[in-house]
MIFIPA-914114 format. One line per 5 residues: number of its first residue (from 1); their letters; for each residue z negated, x negated, y negated of N, C-alpha, C. Coordinates in Angstrom, 1 decimal. Example, Ala and Ser with C-alpha at 12.3 -4.5 7.8 and 13.67 -1.06 7.14 Angstrom:
REM residues 2
1 = AS = -7.8/-13.2/5.7/-7.8/-12.3/4.5/-7.8/-13.2/3.3 | -7.1/-12.8/2.2/-7.1/-13.7/1.1/-7.9/-12.9/0.0
***
This chain:
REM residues 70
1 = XXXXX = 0.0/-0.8/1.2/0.0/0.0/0.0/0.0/-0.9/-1.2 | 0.5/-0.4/-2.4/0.6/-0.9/-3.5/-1.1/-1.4/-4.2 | -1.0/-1.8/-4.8/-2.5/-2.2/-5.9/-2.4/-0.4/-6.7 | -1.6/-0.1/-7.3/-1.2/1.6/-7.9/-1.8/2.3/-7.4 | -1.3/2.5/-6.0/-1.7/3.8/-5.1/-2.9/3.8/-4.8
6 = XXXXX = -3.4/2.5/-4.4/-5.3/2.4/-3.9/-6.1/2.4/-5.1 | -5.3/2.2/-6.5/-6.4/2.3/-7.6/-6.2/4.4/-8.2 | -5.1/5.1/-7.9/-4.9/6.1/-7.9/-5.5/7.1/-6.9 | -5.6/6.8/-5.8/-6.1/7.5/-4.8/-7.7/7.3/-5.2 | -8.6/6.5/-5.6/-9.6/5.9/-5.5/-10.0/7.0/-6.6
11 = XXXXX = -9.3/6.7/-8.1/-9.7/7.7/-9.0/-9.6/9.1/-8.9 | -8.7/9.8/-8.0/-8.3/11.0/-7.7/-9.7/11.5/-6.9 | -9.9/10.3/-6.1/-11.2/10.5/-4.8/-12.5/11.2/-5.7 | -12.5/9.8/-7.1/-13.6/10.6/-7.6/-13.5/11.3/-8.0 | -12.6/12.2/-8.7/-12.5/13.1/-9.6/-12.7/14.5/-8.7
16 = XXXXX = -12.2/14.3/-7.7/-12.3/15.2/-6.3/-13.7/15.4/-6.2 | -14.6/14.5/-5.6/-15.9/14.5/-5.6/-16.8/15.3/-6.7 | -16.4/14.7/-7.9/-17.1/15.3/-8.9/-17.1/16.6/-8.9 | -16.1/17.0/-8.9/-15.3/18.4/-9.1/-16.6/19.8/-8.2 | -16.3/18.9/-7.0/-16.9/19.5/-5.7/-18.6/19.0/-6.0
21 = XXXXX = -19.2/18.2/-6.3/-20.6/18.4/-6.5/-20.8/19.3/-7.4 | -20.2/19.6/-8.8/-20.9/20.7/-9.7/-20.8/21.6/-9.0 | -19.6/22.5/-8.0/-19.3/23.6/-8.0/-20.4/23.4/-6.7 | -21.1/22.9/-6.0/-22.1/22.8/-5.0/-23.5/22.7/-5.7 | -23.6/22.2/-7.0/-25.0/22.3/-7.3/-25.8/23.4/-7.4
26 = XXXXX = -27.1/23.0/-7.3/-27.8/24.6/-7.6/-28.2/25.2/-8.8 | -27.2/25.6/-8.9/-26.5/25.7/-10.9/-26.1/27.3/-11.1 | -26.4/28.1/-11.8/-25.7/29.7/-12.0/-24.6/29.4/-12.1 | -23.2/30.0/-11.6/-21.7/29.7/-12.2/-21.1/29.5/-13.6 | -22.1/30.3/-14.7/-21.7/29.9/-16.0/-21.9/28.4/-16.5
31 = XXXXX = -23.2/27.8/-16.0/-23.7/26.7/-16.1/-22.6/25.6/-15.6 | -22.2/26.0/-14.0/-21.6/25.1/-13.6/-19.8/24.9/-14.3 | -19.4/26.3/-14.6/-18.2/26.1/-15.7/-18.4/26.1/-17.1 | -19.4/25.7/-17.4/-19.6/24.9/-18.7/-19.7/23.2/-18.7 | -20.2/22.7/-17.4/-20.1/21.7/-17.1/-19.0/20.9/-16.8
36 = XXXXX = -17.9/21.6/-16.4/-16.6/21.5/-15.6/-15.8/20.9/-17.2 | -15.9/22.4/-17.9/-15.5/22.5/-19.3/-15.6/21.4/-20.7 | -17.1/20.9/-20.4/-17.6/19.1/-21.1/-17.1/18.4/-20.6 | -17.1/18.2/-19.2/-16.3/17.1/-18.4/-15.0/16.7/-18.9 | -14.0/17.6/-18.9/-12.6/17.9/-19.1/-12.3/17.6/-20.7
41 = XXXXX = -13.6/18.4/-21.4/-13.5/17.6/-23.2/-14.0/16.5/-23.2 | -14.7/15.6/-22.6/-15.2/14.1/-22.7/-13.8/13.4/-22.2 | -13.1/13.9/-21.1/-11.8/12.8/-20.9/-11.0/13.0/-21.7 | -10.8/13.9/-22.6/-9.8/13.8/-23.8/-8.8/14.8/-23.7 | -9.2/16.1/-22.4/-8.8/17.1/-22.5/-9.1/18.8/-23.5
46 = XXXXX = -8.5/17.8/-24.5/-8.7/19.0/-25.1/-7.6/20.5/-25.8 | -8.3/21.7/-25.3/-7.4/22.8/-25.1/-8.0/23.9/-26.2 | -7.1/24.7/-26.8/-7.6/26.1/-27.3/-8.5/26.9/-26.2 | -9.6/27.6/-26.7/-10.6/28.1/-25.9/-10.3/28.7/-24.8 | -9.3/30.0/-24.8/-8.4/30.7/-23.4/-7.8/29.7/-22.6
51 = XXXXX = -7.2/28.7/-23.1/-6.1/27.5/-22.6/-7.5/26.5/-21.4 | -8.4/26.2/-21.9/-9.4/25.5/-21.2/-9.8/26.4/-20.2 | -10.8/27.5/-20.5/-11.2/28.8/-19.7/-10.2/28.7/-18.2 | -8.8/29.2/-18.8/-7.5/29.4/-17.5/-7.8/28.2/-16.8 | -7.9/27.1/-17.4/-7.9/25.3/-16.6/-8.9/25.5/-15.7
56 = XXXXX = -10.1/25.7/-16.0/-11.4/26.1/-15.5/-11.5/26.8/-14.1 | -10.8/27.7/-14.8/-10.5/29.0/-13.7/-9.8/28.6/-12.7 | -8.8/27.5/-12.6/-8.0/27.3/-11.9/-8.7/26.1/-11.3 | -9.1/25.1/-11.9/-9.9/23.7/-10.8/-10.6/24.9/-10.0 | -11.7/25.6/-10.1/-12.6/26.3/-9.3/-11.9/27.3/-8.0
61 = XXXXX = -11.2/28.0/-8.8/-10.2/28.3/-7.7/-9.5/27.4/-6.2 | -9.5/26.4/-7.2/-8.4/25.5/-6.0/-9.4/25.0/-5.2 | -10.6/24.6/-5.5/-12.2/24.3/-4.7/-12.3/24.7/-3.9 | -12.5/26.4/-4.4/-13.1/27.1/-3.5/-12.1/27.4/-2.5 | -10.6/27.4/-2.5/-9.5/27.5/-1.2/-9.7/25.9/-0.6
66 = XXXXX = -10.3/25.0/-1.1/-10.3/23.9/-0.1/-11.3/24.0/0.7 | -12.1/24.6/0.2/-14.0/24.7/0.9/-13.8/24.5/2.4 | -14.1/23.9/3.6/-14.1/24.1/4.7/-14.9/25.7/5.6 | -14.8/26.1/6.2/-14.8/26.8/7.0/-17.1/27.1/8.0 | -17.8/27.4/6.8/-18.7/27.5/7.6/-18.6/27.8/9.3
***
């Protein structure tokens, strides 16, 4: 593999991780997508209020279809 792909996969890994501990913590859901929402404005993603919210809505979404199978 390239030096790219193991430094890309590695960051993707964490961001994966992260993603998946808030939506696991023992956190009310608003809490936890308010956290999601700071995260996303500290990397320099910054959106009009509805435009973030949708983004939100959609990381959590895609989580919760990855979730494994109690």
């Amino acid at each position: 593999m390239r030096p790219l792909n193991i430094l890309l996969a590695v960051i993707g890994g964490a961001i994966a991780g992260a993603a998946l501990g808030l939506l696991f913590a023992p956190e009310r859901g608003d809490e936890t997508r308010n956290r999601i929402a700071e995260l996303l404005k500290s990397k320099g993603i910054n959106l009009p209020g509805k435009k973030l919210d949708d983004l939100v809505d959609d990381i959590t979404r895609e989580i919760k279809t990855a979730e494994p199978e109690a």
